[in-house]
N, C-alpha and C positions, 0 to 999 in steps of 0.2 A: 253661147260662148261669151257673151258679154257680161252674165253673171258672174261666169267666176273670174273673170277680167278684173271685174270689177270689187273681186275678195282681196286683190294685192290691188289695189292703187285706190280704192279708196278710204280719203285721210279719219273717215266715220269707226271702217273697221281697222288701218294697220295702226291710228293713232289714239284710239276713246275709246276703242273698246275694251282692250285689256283695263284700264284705269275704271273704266266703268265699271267690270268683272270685278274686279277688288273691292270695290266699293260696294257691291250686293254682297259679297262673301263676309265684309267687315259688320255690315248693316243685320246679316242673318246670323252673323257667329257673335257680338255681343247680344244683341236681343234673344236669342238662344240660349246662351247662359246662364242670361237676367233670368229668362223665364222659369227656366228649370230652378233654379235654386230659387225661387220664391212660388214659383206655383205648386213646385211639389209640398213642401208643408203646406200652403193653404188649400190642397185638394185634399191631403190628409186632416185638418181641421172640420172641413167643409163636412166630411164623411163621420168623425167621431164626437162631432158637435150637434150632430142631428137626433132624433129620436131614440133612434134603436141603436147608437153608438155608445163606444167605449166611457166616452166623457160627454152625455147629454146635457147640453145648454142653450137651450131655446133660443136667449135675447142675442148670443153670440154667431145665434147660426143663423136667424134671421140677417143681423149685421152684413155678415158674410156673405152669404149666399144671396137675400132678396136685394140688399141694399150694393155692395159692391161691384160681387159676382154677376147678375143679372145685367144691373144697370147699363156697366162696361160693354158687357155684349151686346149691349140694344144698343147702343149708338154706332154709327156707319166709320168705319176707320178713318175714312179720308177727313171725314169732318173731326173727330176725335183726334187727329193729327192738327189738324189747322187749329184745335181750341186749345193743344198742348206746346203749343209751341212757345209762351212763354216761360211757361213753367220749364220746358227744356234748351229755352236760354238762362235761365237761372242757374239752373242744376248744370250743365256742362258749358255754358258760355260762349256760344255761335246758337243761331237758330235755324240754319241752313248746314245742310251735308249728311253724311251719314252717320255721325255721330249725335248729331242733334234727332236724325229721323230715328234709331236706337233706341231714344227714350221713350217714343210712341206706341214705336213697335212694341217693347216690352211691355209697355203700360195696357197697352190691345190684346196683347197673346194672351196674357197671364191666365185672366179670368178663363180662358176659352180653355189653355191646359189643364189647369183648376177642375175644373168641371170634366177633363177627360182621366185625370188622378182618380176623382172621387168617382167615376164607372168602373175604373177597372180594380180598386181597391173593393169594390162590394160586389164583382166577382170572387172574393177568395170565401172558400166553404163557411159559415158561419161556426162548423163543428170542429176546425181547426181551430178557432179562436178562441170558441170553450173548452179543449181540451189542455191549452197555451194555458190560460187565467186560473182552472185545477189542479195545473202542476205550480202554481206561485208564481208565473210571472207575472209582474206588475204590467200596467199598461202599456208603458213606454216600449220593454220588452216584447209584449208582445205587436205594437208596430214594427219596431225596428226587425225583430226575428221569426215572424209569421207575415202579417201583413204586407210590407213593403216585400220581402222576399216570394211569399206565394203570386205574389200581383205584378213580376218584373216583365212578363211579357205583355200585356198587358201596359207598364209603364211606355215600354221602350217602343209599342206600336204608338201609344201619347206623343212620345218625344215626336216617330217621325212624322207621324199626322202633322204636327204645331213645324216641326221646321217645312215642310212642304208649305203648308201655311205662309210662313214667313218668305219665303221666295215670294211667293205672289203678293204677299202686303209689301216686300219691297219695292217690288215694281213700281204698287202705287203712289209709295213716298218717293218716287223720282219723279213723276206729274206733279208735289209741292214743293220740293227744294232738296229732297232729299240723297238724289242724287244718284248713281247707278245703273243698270241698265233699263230701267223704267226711263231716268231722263235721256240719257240717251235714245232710247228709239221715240220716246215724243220729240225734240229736238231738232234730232237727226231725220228719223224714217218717218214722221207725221207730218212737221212743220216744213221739209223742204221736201216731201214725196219720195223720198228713199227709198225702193221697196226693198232692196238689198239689206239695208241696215233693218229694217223690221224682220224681215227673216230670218238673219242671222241672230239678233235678238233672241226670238220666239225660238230659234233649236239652242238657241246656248238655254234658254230657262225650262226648256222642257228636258233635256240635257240632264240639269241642274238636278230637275225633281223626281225624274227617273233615279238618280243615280243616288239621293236620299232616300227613295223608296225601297232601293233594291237592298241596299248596304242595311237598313232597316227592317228587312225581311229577315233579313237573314240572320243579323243579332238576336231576333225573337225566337226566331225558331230555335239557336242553340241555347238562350237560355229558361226555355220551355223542355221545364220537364216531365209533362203531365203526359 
């Protein structure tokens, strides 16, 4: 009884948390954006830069993929948050909130989408491609009306992989400044033994990524026409 007592009167949830909630939705819907609109072309690079691609370029795909793509992923988010952090005082002009943790996030995801573009682009038939390139499409063509299209399921499992992702790298950018319900329940439910606010925490984020995963099911499925 004292639990849910304690759902109306205390000031953690009837006051920080909605603001907090805002604040992950703010922090995962622009770095979602960001990511999508720059990691879909460099997953499509990643893939037609390589060997057996449309446009083979060694020095470019090295670039990309060992030098970039890689690297990014090897380093641990938290700390690749805390070394970006001037650079996204520059870029957006506060180094704390969730607009500043935005630029991380994006700068983090990117590569990891990147790299989930370029698996589900090299599922589509190799013999769809050749038959695109003998009837005269040009390459571009054929990304745009073979590949991007045969591979949209595919894409849009990418998408909600990377945003469930982004829920949880949220979290972590409220442990540095970033604000959300990651600071909220360090603040709240860690530093003052809250169990209530961790709780509620933990089912709103689980919540969260249920609710991306399902909505995300289900867009694949309808636009899976195989």
């Amino acid at each position: 009884m004292d639990f849910f007592t304690d759902l109306t009167t205390n000031p953690g949830i009837t006051k920080a948390m909605w603001p907090a909630f805002i604040e992950t939705l703010q922090m995962v819907g622009i770095s979602g954006l960001f990511t999508v609109l720059v990691g879909l072309p460099l997953g499509i690079l990643l893939l037609n830069t390589a060997k057996d691609g449309l446009t083979p370029n060694k020095t470019l795909n090295v670039v990309l993929s060992g030098i970039i793509v890689n690297i990014t992923r090897s380093i641990p988010f938290a700390i690749l948050m805390l070394s970006l952090i001037p650079f996204a005082t520059a870029l957006v002009g506060v180094s704390l909130g969730p607009i500043a943790a935005s630029v991380s996030l994006t700068i983090g995801t990117i590569p990891f989408f990147a790299r989930l573009v370029e698996t589900a682009l090299r599922e589509v038939s190799v013999g769809k491609i050749d038959a695109a390139l003998v009837m005269g499409s040009t390459k571009m063509q054929v990304i745009r009306k073979v590949l991007v299209p045969e591979a949209m399921p595919g894409l849009i499992a990418a998408t909600t992989t990377t945003l469930v992702t982004l829920i949880g790298y949220s979290a972590m950018a409220g442990l540095v400044g970033g604000g959300g319900l990651g600071r909220l329940a360090y603040n709240y439910g860690f530093q003052r033994y809250d169990s209530t606010i961790m709780i509620v925490t933990i089912v709103i984020i689980v919540l969260m990524v249920q609710l991306v995963q399902i909505v995300g099911d289900r867009i694949t499925r309808v636009v899976d026409h195989r």
